[in-house]
C-alpha positions in Angstrom: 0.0 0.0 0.0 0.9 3.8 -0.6 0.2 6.3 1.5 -3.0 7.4 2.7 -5.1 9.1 0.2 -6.3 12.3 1.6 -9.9 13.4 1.6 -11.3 16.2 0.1 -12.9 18.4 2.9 -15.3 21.4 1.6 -14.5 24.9 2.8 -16.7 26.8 5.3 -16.8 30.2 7.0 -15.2 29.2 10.2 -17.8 29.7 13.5 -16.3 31.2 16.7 -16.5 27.9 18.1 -13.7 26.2 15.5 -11.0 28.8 16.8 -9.6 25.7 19.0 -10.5 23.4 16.5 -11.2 24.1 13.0 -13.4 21.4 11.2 -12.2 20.4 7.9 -8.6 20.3 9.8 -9.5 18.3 12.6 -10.1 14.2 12.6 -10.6 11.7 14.8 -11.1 8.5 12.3 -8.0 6.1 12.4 -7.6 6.4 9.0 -8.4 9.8 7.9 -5.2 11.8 7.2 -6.8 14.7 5.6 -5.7 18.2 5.8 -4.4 18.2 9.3 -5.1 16.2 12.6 -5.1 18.3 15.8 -5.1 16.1 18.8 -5.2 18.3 22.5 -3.8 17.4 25.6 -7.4 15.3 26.2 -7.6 13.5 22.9 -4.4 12.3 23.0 -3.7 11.1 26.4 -3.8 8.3 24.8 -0.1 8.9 22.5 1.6 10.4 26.0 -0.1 8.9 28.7 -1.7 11.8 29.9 -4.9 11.9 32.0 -6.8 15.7 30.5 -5.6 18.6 29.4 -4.1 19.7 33.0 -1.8 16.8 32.8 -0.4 16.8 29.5 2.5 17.9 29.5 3.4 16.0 32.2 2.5 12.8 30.4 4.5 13.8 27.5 6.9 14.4 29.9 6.9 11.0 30.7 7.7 9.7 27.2 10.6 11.6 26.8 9.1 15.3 25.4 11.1 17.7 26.8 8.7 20.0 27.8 11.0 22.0 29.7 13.7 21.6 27.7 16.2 23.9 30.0 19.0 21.4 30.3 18.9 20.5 26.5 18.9 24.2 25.1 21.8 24.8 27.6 23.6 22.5 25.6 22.9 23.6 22.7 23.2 27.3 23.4 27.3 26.2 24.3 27.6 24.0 21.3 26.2 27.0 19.3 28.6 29.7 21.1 31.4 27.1 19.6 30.4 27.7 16.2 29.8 31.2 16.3 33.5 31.4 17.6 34.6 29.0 14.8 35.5 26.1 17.3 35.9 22.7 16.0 32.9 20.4 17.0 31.9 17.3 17.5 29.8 16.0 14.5 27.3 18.1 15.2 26.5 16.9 19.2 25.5 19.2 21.3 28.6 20.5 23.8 28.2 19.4 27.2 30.4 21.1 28.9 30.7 24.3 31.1 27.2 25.9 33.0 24.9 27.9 31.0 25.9 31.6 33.1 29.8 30.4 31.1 28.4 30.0 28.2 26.6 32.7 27.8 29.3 34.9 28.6 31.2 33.4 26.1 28.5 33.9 23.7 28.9 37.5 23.3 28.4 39.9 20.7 31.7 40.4 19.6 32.0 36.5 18.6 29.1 37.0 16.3 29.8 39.1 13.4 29.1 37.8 9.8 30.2 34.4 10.2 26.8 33.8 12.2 23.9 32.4 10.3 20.5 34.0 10.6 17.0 32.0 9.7 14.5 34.1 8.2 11.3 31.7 8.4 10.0 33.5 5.2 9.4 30.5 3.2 10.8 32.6 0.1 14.1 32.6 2.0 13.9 29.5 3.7 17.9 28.7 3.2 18.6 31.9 3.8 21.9 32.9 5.9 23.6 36.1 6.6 25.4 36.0 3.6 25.6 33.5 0.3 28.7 32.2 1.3 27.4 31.0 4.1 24.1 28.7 2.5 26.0 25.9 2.8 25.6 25.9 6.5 21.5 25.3 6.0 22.4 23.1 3.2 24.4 20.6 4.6 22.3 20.5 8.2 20.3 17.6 6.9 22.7 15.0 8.6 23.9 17.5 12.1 22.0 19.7 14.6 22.6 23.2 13.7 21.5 26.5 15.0 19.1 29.5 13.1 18.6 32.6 14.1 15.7 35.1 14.2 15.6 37.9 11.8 15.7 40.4 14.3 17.8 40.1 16.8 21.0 41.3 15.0 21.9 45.1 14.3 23.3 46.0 11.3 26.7 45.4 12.6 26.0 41.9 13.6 25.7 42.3 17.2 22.5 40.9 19.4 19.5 43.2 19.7 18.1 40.7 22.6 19.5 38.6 25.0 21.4 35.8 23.1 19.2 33.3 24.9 16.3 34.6 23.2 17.7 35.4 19.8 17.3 30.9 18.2 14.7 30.8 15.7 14.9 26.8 15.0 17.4 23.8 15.7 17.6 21.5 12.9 17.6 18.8 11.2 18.6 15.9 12.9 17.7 15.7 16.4 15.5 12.9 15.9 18.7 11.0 15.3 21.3 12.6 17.0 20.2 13.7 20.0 19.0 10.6 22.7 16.3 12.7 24.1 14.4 13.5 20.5 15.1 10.3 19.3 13.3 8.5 22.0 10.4 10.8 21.3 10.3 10.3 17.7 10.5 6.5 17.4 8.4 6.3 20.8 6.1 3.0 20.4 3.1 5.4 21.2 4.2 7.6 18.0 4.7 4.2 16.3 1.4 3.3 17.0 -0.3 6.9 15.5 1.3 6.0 12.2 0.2 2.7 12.3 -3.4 3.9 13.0 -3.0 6.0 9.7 -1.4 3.0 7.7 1.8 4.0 6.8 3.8 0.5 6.0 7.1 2.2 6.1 7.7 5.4 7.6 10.8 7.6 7.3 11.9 10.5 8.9 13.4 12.9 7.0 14.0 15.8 9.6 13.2 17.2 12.6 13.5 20.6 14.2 13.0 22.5 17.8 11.2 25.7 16.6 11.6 28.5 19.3 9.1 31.4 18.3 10.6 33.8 20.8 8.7 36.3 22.5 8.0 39.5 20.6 10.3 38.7 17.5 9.3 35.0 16.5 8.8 35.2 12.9 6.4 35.1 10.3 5.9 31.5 8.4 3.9 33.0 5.4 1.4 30.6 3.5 3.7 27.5 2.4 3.0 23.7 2.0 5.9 21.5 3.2 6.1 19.4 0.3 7.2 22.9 -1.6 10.7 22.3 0.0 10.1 18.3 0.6 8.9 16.8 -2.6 8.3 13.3 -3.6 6.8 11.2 -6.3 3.8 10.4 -6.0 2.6 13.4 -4.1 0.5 12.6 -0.8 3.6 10.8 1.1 5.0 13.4 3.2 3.5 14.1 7.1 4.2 16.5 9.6 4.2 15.6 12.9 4.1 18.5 15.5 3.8 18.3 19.0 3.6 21.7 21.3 5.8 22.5 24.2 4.0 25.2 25.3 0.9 26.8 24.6 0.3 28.0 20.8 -1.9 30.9 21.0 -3.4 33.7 18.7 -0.9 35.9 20.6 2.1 33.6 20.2 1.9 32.9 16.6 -0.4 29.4 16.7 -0.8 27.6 13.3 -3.6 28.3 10.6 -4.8 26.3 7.8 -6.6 26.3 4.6 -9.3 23.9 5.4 -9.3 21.4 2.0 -6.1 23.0 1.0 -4.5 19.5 0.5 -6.4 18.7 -2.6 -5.1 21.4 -5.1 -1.3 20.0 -5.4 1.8 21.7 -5.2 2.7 25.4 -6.6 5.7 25.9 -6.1 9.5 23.8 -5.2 12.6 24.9 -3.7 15.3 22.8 -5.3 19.2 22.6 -5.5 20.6 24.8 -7.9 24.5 25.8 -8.2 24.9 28.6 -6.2 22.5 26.7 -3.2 18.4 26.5 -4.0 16.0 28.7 -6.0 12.3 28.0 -6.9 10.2 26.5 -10.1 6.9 27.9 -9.9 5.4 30.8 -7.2 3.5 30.4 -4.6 -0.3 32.6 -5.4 -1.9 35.1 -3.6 -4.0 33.5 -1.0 -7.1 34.8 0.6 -6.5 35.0 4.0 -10.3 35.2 5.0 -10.1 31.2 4.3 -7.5 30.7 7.1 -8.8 28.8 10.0 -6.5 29.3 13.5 -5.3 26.3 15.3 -4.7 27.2 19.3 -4.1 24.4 21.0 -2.5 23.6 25.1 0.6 22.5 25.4 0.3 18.7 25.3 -1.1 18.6 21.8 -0.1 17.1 18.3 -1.2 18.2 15.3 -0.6 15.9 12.0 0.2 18.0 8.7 -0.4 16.9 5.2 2.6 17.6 3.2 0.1 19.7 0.5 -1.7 21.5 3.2 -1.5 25.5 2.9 -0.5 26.9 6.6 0.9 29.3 8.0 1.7 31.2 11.6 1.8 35.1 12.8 4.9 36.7 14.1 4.8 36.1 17.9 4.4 39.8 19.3 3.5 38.0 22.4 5.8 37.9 25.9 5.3 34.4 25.9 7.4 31.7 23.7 6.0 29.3 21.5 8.0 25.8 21.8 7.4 23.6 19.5 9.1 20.2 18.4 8.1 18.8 14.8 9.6 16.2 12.3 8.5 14.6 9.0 7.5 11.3 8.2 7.9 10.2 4.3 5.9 6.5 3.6 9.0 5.0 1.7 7.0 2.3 0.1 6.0 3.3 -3.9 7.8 6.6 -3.3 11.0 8.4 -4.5 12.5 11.1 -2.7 13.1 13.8 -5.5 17.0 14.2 -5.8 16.2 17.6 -6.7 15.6 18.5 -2.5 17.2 21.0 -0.7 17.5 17.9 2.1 19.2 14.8 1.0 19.9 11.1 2.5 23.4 10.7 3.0 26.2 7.8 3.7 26.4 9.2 7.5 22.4 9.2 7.9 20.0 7.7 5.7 16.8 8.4 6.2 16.1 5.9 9.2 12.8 4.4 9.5 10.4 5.2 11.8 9.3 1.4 13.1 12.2 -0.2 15.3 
């Protein structure tokens, strides 16, 4: 069997009532993989052991989600200050070594400069960096964990606007592998068992990321569909998994859909060119009046088809939005277009999902 085929789902106005969950992006059938599958902190208990929505996040505590995830962005903070200063490192692990107050003093400023990549989460400059030269350093992240930041926390000298600890815009895009924590999380048999509820016969991951959304400069995701940047052949094989850390909120940048969005194929690809990645097709005007908001506790997971048009605001918030998200490909009947920013390689195939 392929994957799943999605279901068409009709658009409607949305009702004041769907603003936690949206119909036509929200099911509860086994096998329905449609244009997204939001399950909160109650409907889920039964993926992290959870007992209602008060409990979540302790339940996914429980099965490895690092809800509070202190001790693990301490480590990566350090192992990102060793970049920045153009220390050797260590495959990509993060550093664990020295107290996050000595790291952070280390992680000044002055070590910044232009060697420092920035993530703009404009899908149009996905790959972006601070400068070409420095693509590569998205490019070749497919296999290590590596470190974005926002838009806005640099001046136009390079040095931090904010407090260095709030200035990561993602982590990516292998902590499903390399990281013990993540990977528990992502092959977790309860995780296992959601994709076998949805019939996938031979899940892949093909990334994973920590996304941040940092308080009053999280930025923008404007209207994308994944499989824009991760395309295969047939279309309909590619799933997003997310799973929120903390409240996602209208405030805080929460996701929105396209309700039936899934249905209408792909318009656009990023693919490997050259000099890095540029794009075959554009991505249309949408009507944003058809965007249906997703809030959901901390706790919940939402499931999002690869052809699905979403989207989130730019947190302008106090609070952070932590999420932790990774793609599942179903490898059987499919090919992985060579023509990906991402790629499989010798050091990490993709690595199925079932153990």
């Amino acid at each position: 069997m392929g994957a799943v085929k999605p279901r068409a789902v009709p658009h409607r106005a949305p009702h004041r009532s769907d603003r936690r969950h949206p119909r036509g992006a929200l099911s509860s059938g086994p096998s329905c993989w449609r244009g997204s599958l939001t399950l909160t902190a109650r409907s889920c208990c039964h993926l992290v052991g959870a007992r209602g929505p008060t409990h979540g996040a302790a339940g996914i505590e429980r099965e490895g989600f690092p809800c509070t995830p202190a001790f693990r962005v301490r480590e990566w903070r350090q192992e990102s200050q060793r970049q920045a200063a153009g220390r050797p490192t260590e495959g990509g692990a993060a550093c664990r070594e020295g107290s996050r107050k000595q790291g952070m003093q280390r992680w000044g400023p002055d070590e910044q400069k232009a060697r420092t990549p920035r993530f703009i989460t404009r899908a149009k400059a996905w790959h972006s960096a601070q400068d070409s030269g420095n693509s590569d350093y998205f490019l070749s992240s497919g296999d290590k964990i590596r470190f974005f930041f926002e838009k806005c926390v640099f001046d136009e000298k390079g040095k931090f606007l904010v407090p260095p600890e709030k200035s990561v815009n993602k982590i990516g895009h292998a902590l499903h592998a390399l990281d013990p924590v993540f990977k528990s999380v992502t092959h977790s048999p309860k995780v296992q068992a959601l994709a076998r509820s949805l019939g996938l016969q031979m899940p892949v991951v093909v990334q994973s990321m920590y996304i941040f959304k940092q308080p009053h400069c999280g930025g923008e995701v404007t209207p994308h569909q994944d499989a824009s940047f991760l395309h295969t052949e047939p279309l309909g094989r590619l799933l997003g998994v997310w799973i929120a850390l903390e409240d996602a909120t209208l405030e805080n940048g929460c996701l929105w859909f396209i309700p039936g969005s899934h249905t209408s194929g792909v318009s656009r690809r990023m693919v490997r060119a050259p000099a890095g990645t540029r794009f075959l097709g554009a991505e249309p005007e949408r009507d944003h009046s058809l965007f249906v908001p997703t809030p959901v506790r901390r706790g919940a997971l939402v499931l999002i088809h690869g052809e699905v048009v979403h989207k989130s605001e730019q947190n302008r918030s106090a609070r952070s939005r932590h999420a932790y998200t990774f793609h599942l490909m179903e490898a059987s009947g499919t090919t992985w277009s060579h023509e990906n920013w991402l790629q499989p390689t010798a050091e990490l195939p993709f690595p199925p999902l079932y153990t």
